[in-house]
C-alpha positions in Angstrom: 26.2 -15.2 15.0 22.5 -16.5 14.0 21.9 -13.2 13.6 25.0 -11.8 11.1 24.4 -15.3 8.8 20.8 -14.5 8.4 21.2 -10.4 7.8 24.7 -11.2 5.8 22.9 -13.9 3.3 19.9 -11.6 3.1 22.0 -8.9 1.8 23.9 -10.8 -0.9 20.7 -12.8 -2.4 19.2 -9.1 -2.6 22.6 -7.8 -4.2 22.3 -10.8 -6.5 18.9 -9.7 -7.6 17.2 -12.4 -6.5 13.3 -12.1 -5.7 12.8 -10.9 -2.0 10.8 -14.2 -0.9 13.4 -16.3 -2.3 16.5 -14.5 -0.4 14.6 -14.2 2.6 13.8 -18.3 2.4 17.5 -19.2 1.3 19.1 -16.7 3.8 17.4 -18.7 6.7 18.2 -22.3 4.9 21.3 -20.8 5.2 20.7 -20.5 9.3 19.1 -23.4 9.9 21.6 -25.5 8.4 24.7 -23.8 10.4 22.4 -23.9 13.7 22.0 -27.5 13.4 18.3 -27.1 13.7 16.0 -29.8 12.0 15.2 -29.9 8.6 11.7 -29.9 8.9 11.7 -26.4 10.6 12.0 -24.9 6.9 8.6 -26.1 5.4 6.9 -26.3 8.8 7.5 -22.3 9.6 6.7 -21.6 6.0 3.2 -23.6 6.3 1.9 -22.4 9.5 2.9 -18.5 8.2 0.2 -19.2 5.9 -2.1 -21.2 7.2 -4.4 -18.4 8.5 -7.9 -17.3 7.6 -7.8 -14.0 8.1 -4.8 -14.3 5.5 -7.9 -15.9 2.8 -8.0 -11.8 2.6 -5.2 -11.4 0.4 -6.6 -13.3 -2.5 -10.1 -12.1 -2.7 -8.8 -8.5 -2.7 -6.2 -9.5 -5.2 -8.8 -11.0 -7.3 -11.3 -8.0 -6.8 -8.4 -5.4 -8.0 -8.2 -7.8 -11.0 -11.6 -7.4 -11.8 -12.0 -3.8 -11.3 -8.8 -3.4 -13.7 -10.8 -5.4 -16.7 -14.4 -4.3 -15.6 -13.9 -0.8 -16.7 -14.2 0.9 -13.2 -11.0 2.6 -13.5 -11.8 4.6 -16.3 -15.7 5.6 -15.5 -13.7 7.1 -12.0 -11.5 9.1 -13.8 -14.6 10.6 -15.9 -16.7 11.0 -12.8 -14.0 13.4 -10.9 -13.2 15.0 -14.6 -17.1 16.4 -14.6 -16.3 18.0 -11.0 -12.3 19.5 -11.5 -12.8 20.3 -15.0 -13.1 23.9 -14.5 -9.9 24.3 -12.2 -6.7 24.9 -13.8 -4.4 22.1 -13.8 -7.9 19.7 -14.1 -5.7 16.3 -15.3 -3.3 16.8 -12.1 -7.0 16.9 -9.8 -8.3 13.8 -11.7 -4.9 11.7 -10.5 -4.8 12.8 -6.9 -8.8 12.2 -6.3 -9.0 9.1 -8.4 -6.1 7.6 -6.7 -8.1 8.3 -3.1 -11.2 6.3 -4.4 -9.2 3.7 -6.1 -7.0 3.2 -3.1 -10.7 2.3 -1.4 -10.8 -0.6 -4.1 -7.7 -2.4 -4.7 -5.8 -2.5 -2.0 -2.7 -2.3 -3.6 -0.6 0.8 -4.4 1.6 -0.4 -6.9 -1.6 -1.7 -9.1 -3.5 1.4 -8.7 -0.1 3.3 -10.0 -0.2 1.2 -13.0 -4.0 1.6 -13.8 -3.7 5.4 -13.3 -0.5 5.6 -14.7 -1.6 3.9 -18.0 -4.4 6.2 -18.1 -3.8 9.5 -16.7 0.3 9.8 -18.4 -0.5 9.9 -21.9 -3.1 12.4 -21.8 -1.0 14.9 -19.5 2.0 14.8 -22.2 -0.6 15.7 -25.3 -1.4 18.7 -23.1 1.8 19.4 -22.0 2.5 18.9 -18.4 5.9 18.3 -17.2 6.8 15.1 -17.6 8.2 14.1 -14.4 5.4 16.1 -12.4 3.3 13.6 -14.3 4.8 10.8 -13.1 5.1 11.6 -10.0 2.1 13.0 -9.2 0.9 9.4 -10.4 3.2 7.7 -8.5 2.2 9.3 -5.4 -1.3 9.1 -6.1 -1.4 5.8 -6.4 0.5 4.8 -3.6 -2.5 5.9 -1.2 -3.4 2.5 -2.0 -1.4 0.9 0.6 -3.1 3.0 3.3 -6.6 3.1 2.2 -8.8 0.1 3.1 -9.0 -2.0 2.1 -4.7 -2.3 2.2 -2.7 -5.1 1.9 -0.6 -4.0 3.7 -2.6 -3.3 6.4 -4.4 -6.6 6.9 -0.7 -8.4 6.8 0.3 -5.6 9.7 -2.6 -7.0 11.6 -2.5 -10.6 10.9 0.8 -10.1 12.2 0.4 -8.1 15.4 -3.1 -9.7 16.1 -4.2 -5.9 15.9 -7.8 -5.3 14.7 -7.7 -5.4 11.0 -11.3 -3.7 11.1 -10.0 -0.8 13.9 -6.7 -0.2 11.1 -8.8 0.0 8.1 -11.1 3.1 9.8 -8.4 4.4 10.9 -6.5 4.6 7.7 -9.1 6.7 5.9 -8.0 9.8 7.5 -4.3 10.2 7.2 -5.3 8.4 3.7 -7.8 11.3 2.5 -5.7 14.5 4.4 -2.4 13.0 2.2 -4.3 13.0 -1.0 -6.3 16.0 -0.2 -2.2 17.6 0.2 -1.9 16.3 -3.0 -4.8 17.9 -4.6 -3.1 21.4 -3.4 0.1 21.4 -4.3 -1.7 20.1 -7.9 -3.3 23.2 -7.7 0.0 25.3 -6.9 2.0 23.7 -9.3 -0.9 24.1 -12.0 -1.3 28.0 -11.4 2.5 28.2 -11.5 3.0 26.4 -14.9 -0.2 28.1 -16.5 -1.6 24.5 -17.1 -5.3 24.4 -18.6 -8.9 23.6 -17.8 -10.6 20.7 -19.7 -13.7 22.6 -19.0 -16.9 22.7 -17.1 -19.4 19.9 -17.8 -23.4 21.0 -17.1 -25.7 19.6 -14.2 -27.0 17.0 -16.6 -23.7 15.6 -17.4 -22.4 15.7 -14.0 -25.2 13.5 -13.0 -24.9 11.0 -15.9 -21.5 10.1 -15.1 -21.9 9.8 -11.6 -25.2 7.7 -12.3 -22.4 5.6 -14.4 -19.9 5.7 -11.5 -21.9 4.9 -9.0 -21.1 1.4 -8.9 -17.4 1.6 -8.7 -18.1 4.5 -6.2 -20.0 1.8 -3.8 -17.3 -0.5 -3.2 -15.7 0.9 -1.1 -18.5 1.6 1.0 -19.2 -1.5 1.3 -16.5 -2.5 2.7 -15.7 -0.4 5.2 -19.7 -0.3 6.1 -19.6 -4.6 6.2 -16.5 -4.8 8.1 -17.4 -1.9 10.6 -21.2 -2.9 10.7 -20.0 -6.3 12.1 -21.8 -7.9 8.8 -18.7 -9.2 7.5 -15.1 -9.6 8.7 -12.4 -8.2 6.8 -11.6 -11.9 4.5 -15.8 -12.3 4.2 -15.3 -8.8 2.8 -12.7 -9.6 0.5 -15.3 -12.7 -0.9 -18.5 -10.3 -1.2 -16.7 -7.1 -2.7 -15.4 -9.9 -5.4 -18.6 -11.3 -6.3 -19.6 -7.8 -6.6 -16.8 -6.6 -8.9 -17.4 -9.5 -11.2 -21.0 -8.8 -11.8 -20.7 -5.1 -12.3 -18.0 -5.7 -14.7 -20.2 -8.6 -16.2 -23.6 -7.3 -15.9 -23.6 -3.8 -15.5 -20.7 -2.3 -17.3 -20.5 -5.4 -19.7 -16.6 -5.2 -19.8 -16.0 -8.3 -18.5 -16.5 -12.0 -20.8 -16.2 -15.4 -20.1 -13.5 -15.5 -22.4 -12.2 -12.3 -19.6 -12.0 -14.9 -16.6 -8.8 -17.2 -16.9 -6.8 -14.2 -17.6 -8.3 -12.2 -14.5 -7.8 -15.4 -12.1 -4.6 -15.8 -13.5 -3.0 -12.6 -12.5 -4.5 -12.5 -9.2 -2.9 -16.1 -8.5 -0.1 -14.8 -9.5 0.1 -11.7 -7.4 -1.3 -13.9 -5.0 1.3 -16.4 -5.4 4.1 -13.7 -4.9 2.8 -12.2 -1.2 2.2 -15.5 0.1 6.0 -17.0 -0.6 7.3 -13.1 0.8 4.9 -14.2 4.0 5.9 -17.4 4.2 9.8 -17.4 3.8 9.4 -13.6 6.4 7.9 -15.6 9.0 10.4 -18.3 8.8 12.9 -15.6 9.2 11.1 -13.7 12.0 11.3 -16.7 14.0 14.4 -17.7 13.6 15.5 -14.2 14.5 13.4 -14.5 17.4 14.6 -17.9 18.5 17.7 -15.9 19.2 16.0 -13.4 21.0 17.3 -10.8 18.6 13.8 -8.6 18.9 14.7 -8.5 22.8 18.2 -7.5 21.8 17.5 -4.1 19.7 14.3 -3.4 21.9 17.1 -3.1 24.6 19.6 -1.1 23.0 17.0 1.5 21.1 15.6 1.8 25.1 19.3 2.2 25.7 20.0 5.5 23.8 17.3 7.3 25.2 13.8 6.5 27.6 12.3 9.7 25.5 9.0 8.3 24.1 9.0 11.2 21.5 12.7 10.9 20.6 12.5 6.7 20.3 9.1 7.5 17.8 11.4 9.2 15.6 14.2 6.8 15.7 11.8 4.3 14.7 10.6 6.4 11.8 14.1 6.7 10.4 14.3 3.3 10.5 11.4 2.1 8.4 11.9 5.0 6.2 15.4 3.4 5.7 13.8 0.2 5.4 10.8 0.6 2.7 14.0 1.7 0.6 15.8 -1.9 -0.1 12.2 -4.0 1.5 8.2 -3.7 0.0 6.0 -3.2 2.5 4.7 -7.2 2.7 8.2 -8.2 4.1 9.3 -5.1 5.4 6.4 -5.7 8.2 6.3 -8.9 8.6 9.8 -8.7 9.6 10.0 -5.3 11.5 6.6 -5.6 13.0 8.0 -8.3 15.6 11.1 -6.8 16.3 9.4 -3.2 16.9 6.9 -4.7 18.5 7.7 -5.0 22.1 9.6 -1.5 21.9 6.2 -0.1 21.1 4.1 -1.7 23.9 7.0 -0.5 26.6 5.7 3.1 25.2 2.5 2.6 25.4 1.7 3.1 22.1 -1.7 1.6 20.4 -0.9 -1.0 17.8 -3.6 0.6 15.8 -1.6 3.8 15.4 1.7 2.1 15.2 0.1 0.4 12.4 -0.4 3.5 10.6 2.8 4.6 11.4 4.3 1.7 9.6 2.4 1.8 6.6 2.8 5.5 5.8 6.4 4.8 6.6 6.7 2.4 3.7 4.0 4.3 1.6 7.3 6.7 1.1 9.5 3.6 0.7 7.4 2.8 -2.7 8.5 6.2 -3.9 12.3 6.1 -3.2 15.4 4.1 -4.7 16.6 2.5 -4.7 13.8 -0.3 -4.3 10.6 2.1 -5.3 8.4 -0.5 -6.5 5.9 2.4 -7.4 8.3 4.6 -8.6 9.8 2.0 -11.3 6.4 1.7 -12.4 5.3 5.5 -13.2 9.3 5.9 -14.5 8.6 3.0 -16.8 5.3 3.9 -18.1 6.3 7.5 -18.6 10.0 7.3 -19.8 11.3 9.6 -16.8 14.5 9.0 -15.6 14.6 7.9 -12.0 16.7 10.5 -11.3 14.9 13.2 -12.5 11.6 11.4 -11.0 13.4 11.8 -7.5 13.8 15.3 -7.7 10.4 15.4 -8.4 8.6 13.5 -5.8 10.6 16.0 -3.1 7.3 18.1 -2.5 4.8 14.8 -2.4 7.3 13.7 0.2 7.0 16.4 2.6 3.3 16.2 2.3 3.7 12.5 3.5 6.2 13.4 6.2 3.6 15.8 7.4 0.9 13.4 8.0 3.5 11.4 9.3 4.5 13.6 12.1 0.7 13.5 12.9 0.1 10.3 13.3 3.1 9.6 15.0 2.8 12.7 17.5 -0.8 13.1 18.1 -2.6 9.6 19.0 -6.1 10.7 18.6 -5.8 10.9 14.8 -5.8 7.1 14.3 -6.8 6.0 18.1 -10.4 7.2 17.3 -11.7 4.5 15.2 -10.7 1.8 18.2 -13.5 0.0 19.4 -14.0 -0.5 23.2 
């Protein structure tokens, strides 16, 4: 009964469009009250969820996407691949899938880097007359590599949650990460020679050089934090604090797009965004346990193990179900509510939480792109002016590429397994 009150209060805070944190928080209230259980259970759950240092990495990523957004990295990475794709047909749709690879190595965050591309990258495909809702959707997509690329949100709240190596998940991201975007970049290319879109033109030696002599700093960060955290010079929140620091004196220093006047604004919005993932953690964790204090995870692990003992047919039930759910959760909630609960069906097949991981985050990649709670895709259809209907139609093909690398990770082990240390 625990159970139905939490799920059925969920449901109708959601339908009453209030924030996810809050309905997730309210609905358990809600349970806690008809359970009897002490008051105190409601701000104590919520305290210890976020009382966590690896946790201290949410912030300093938030606040280093903030920073890169106002330091004028965004816009020196989308003139450094310009000077290399500018000859190829369909050059504009090139810039948005390869940007969004080396800005997903920055922010950390799909949605933002949908937003920075978006704001950039839309305009100037409508003067030259792409398709509207390729556009957008090709941005959309793009952007959304974010959440798998490390340094992921998403990914260091999967493994603060699981106690999985949140330095294992982030080299292991970069591959299904780079092959999506690098699917991207072809069916760009295929949809470009199709519509007869144009070049913007090669750019000489000299050029190439300049801009990449001008890129270069933007291009390091993510080097540096895959090379700290995997170098054992840094953990994953330490690396959150130095790629920070370094964001705010490139912008500051080097690129000069950053004033003191810059700074309250810039701190502002990433305690803000901040502010938002750590009530979604907080009032999820409160849930989790109370589902757990019911021993609800047990209960589903036992009747998904009850339809079939196929390891390869229960992999793609599971998929079906986080695709399902990444289209009414975001990913922050959807895991740390899911992650539990799939949990111990996942150790019983022996599969690594490093590549379960994956699986999950890919998973709800997709769920950013579909309604009818597409963060990502509200984004591109409001910066572009595309209808969400037509946008849907138009993510079809991106989707398949996803599903592909899906399938892979989910099917072959090796592909994420790899990058585990011994």
């Amino acid at each position: 009964m625990l159970g139905l009150v939490l799920f059925g209060g969920f449901a109708v805070f959601l339908f009453l469009g209030l924030p996810v944190g809050f309905g997730l928080a309210l609905a358990s209230l809600g349970a806690i009250t008809y359970n009897n259980y002490p008051i105190a259970v409601f701000a104590q759950r919520m305290f210890t969820a976020v009382d966590s240092f690896p946790l201290m990495a949410i912030p300093l990523f938030m606040l280093a996407g903030s920073l890169m957004s106002h330091g004028g990295i965004t816009s020196r990475i989308i003139s450094f691949t310009l000077a290399f794709v500018g000859g190829i047909r369909g050059s504009l749709g090139h810039v948005v899938s390869i940007s969004g690879i080396i800005l997903g190595g920055i922010s950390g965050s799909g949605v933002a880097d949908v937003a920075a591309l978006g704001s950039v990258m839309i305009p100037e495909m409508k003067k030259r007359n792409y398709s509207d809702s390729y556009s957008a959707a090709l941005v959309a997509c793009s952007g959304s590599i974010g959440l798998i690329i490390p340094p992921s949100i998403a990914i260091i709240i999967y493994g603060v949650t699981t106690q999985a190596s949140i330095g294992d998940l982030f080299v292991a991201a970069i591959a299904p990460g780079v092959l999506i975007g690098l699917g991207f970049l072809a069916y760009s290319y295929y949809f470009a020679v199709k519509k007869g879109y144009p070049t913007e033109g090669q750019v000489g030696g000299a050029e190439k050089w300049r801009r990449f002599k001008d890129a270069i700093w933007a291009l390091l960060m993510p080097v540096i934090i895959i090379g700290g955290i995997r170098g054992g010079i840094f953990t994953p929140t330490e690396g959150g604090a130095v790629i920070s620091v370094y964001a705010f004196l490139v912008g500051l220093f080097v690129y000069k797009e950053i004033t003191v006047r810059n700074i309250p604004v810039i701190c502002m919005e990433a305690a803000i965004g901040t502010a938002t993932i750590a009530t979604i953690i907080a009032a999820t964790s409160l849930f989790g346990w109370l589902l757990s204090s019911e021993q609800i995870p047990q209960h589903i692990t036992r009747v998904l193990l009850g339809i079939t003992e196929n390891k390869y047919l229960l992999l793609l039930l599971i998929n079906l179900l986080l695709l399902v759910a990444g289209m009414f959760l975001d990913s922050g909630p959807a895991i740390m509510l899911l992650a539990p609960i799939l949990f111990p069906v996942i150790v019983s097949l022996h599969v690594h939480p490093v590549q379960f991981g994956l699986l999950m985050v890919i998973n709800l990649t997709i769920g950013l792109l579909t309604p009818p709670v597409g963060t990502a895709m509200y984004v591109a259809s409001n910066i572009s002016g595309v209808s969400m209907g037509r946008l849907t139609r138009a993510f079809v093909p991106f989707w398949g590429i996803m599903l592909a690398v899906l399938m892979l990770v989910t099917y072959i082990p090796g592909f994420t397994t790899w990058a585990v240390t011994r």
